[in-house]
C-alpha positions as CSV (number, residue, x, y, z in Angstrom):
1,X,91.7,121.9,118.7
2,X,95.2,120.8,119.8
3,X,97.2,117.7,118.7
4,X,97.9,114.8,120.7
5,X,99.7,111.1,120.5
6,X,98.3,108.0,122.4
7,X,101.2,105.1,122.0
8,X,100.3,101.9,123.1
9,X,102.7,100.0,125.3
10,X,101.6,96.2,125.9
11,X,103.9,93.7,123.6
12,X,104.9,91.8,126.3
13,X,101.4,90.9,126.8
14,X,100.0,90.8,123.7
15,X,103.1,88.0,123.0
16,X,101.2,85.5,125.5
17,X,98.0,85.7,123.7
18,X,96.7,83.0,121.6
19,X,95.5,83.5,118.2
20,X,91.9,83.8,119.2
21,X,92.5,86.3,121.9
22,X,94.5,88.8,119.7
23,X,92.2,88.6,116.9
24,X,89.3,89.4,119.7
25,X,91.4,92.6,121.0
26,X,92.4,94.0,117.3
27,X,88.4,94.1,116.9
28,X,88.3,96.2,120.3
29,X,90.9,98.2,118.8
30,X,89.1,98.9,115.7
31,X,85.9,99.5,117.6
32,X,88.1,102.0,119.6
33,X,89.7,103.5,116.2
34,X,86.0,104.0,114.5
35,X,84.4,105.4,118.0
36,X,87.0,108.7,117.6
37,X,87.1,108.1,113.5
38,X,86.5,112.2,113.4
39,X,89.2,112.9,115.7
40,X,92.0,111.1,113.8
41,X,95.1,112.3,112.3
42,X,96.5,109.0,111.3
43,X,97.0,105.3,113.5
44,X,98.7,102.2,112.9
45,X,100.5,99.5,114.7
46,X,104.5,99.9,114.8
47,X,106.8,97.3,113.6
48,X,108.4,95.2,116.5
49,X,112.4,95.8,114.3
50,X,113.3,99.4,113.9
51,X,116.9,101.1,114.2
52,X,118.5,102.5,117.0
53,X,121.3,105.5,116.3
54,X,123.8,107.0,118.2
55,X,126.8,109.6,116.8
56,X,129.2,106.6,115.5
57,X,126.4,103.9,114.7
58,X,123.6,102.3,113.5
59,X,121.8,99.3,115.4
60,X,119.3,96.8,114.0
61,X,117.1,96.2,116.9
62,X,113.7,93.6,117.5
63,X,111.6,95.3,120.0
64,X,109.5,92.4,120.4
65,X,108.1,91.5,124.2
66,X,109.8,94.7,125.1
67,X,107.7,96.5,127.9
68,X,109.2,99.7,127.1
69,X,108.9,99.7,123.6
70,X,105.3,101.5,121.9
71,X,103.5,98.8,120.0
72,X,101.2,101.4,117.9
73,X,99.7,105.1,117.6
74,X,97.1,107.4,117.4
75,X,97.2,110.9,116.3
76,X,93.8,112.7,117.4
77,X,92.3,116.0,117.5
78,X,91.0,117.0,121.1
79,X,90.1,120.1,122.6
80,X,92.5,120.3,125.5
81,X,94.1,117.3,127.5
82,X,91.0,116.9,129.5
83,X,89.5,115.9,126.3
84,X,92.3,113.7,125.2
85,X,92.5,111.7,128.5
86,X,88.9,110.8,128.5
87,X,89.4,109.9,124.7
88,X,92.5,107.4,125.9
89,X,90.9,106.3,128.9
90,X,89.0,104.1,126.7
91,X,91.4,102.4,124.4
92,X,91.0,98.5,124.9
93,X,95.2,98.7,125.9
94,X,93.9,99.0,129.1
95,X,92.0,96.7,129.2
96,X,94.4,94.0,129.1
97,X,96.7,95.2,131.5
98,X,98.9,97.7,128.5
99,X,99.7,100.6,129.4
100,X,99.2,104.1,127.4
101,X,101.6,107.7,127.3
102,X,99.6,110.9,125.9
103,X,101.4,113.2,124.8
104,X,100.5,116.7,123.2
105,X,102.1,117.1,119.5
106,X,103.5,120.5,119.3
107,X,103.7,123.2,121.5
């Protein structure tokens, strides 16, 4: 089995959602996270403030609405990247317009 990461790009989206409509997509998520349960390593949501560095600093930043920021993660098992894309291709993201990157973990 190889390694791979699905991150979730879609905040500037999920920001024009009401109430109602995130709480029905976090239950597609979850439906999502229990249908490949075997196959993960570990998933959660990222925090929209992180830090960015560079050599001489250290920058407080809010991602927030940012359509290049990654809005959460999973970690999964698959048996080649066949495998993983058919795994991804069903995450509710993109369903709702988000987009997803898969990358393998490792070499």
């Amino acid at each position: 089995m190889e390694t791979f990461i699905l991150l979730m790009f879609d905040d500037e989206i999920w920001q024009e959602f009401s109430e109602e409509q995130q709480s029905f997509w976090i239950g597609k998520i979850r439906e999502f996270a229990k249908s490949i349960d075997s196959r993960i390593i570990q998933a959660d949501p990222l925090n929209s403030v992180g830090r960015v560095l560079t050599e001489d600093k250290v920058e407080v930043v809010d991602f927030a609405g940012n359509p290049n920021a990654a809005t959460g993660y999973f970690i999964f098992q698959a048996t080649d990247f066949d495998e993983a894309v058919e795994v991804a291709s069903n995450c509710p993201t993109l369903e709702f317009g988000g987009r997803i990157q898969l990358r393998r973990v490792g070499h």
